[in-house]
C-alpha positions as CSV (number, residue, x, y, z in Angstrom):
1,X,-2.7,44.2,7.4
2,X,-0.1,42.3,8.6
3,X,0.8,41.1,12.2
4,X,4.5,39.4,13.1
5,X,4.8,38.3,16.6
6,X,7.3,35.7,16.3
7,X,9.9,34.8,18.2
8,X,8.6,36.5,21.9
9,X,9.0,33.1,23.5
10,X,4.6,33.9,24.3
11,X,3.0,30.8,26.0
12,X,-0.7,32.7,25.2
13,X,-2.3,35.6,23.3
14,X,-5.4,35.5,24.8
15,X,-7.1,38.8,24.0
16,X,-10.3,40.1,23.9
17,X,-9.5,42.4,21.0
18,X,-11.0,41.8,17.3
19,X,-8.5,42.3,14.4
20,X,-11.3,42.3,12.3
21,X,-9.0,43.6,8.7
22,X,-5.9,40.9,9.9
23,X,-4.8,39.3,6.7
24,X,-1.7,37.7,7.9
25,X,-0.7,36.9,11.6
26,X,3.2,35.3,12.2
27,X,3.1,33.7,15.2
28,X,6.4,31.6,14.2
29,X,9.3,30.7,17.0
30,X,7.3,31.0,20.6
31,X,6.4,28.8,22.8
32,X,2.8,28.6,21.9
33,X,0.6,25.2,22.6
34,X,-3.3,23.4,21.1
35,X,-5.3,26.1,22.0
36,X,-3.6,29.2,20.1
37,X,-6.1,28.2,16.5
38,X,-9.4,28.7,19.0
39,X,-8.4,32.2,19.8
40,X,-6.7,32.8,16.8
41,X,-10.3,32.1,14.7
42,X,-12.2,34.5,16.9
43,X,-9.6,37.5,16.7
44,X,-8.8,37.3,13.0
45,X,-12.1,36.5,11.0
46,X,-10.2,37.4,7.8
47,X,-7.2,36.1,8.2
48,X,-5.3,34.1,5.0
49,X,-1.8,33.7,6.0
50,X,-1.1,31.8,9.4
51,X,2.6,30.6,10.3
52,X,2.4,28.6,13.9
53,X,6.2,27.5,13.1
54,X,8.6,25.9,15.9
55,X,5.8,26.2,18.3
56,X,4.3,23.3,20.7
57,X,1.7,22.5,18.5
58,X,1.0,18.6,19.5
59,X,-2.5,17.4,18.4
60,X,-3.1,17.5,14.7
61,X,-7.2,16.5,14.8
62,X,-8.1,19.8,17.1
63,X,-5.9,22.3,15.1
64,X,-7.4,20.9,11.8
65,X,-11.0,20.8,12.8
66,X,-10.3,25.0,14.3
67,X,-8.8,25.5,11.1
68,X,-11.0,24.3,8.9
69,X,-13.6,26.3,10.3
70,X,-11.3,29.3,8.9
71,X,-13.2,29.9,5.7
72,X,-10.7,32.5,5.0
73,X,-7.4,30.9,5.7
74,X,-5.2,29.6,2.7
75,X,-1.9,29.2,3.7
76,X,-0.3,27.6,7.0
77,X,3.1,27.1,7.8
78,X,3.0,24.3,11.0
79,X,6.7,22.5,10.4
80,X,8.4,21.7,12.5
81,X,6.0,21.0,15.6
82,X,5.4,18.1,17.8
83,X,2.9,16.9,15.2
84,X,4.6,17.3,12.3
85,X,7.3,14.7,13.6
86,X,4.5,11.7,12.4
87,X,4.7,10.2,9.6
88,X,2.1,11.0,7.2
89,X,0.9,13.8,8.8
90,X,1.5,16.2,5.9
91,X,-0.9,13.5,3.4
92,X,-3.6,13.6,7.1
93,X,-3.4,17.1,7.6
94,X,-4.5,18.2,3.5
95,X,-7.0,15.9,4.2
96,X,-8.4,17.3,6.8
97,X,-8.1,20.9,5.9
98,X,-9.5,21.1,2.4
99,X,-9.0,25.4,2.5
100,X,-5.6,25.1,2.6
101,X,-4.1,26.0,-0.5
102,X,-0.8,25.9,0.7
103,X,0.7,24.2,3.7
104,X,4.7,25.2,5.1
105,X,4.9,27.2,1.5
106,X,3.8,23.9,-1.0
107,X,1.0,24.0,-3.5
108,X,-1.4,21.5,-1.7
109,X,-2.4,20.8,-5.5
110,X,0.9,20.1,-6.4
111,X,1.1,17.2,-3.4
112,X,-2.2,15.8,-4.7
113,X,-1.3,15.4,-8.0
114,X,2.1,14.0,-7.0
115,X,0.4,11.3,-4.5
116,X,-2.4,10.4,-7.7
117,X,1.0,9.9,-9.7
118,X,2.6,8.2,-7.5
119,X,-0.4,5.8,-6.6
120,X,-0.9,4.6,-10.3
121,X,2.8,3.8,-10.9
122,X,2.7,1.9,-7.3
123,X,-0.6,0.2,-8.3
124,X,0.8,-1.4,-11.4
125,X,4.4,-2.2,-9.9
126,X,3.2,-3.5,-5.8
127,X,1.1,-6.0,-5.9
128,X,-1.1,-6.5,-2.4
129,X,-1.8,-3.5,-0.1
130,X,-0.2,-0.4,-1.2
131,X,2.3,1.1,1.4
132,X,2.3,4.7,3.2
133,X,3.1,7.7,0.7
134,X,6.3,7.8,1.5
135,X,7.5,4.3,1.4
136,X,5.6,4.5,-2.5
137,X,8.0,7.3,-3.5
138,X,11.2,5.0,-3.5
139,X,8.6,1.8,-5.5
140,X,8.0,5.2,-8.3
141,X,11.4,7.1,-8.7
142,X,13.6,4.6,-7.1
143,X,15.3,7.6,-5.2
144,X,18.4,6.7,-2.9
145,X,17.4,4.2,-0.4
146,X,19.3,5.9,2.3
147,X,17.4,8.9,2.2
148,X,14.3,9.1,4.6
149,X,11.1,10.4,2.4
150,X,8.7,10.3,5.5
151,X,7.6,14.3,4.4
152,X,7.0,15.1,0.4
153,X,8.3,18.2,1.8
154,X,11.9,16.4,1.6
155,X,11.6,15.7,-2.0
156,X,10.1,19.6,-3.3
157,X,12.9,21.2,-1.5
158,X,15.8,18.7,-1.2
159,X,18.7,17.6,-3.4
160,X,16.3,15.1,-5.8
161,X,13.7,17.6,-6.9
162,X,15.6,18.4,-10.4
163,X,14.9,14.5,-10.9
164,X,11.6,14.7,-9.4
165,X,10.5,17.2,-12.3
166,X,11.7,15.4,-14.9
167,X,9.9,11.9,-13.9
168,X,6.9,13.8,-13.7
169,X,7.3,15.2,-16.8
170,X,7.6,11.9,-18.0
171,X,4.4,10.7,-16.6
């Protein structure tokens, strides 16, 4: 069963009501804030598909402790929110939220493999302290400098992921 809600500009959706066969809830383009995942979790026990997109999410460490208790829950779409405009909050939030199988549509797998890949090659080129994921992109795959790789997300859907492929192919 599928719920879409989005884009209804709702600040709450309190209910007492149980959705007890809810498999995917869109709550995308409203104006929801911290609390929606604590009401969420009690109305939609099942629920595997969540998409809290373009909302006024702003603490990452409440929503990921709510959602983790989801035992159901496998994919999350959360970008863009206030807490996704961090840096490294895509590599903190996997962590965190070990049920997610895919986060804003990427294979969390795929993102842990790519980080393990990229922490070798920056390993034997850095020497010292490594630096965030993002900054170890450009020391593997020497991408344009100019382009900000904060989000992995950048590099799986923007212009470089034809090139991103192959090096890892290459691996």
């Amino acid at each position: 069963m599928y719920l879409n809600l989005s884009n209804n500009n709702l600040t709450d959706i309190r209910t007492h009501q149980v959705l007890p066969h809810l498999l995917s809830l869109n709550l995308a383009f409203n104006q929801l804030g911290d609390s929606i995942l604590a009401h969420v979790r009690y109305s939609c026990p099942s629920l595997v598909d969540l998409n809290l997109s373009y909302n006024r999410l702003g603490t990452m460490d409440t929503f990921c402790q709510d959602l983790g208790s989801m035992d159901k829950i496998k994919s999350v779409f959360v970008a863009p929110n206030p807490f996704t405009l961090n840096k490294n909050w895509r590599f903190n939030f996997i962590k965190k939220t070990p049920n997610v199988v895919y986060l804003d549509g990427i294979d969390v797998a795929f993102e842990k493999t790519l980080w393990d890949k990229i922490n070798t090659i920056a390993k034997d080129s850095v020497a010292g302290e490594l630096p965030p994921p993002h900054e170890r992109l450009r020391y593997a795959f020497k991408f344009d400098p100019k382009v900000d790789y904060t989000d992995l997300k950048t590099i799986v859907e923007g212009p470089h992921d034809y090139t991103l492929t192959i090096k890892l192919n290459n691996l």
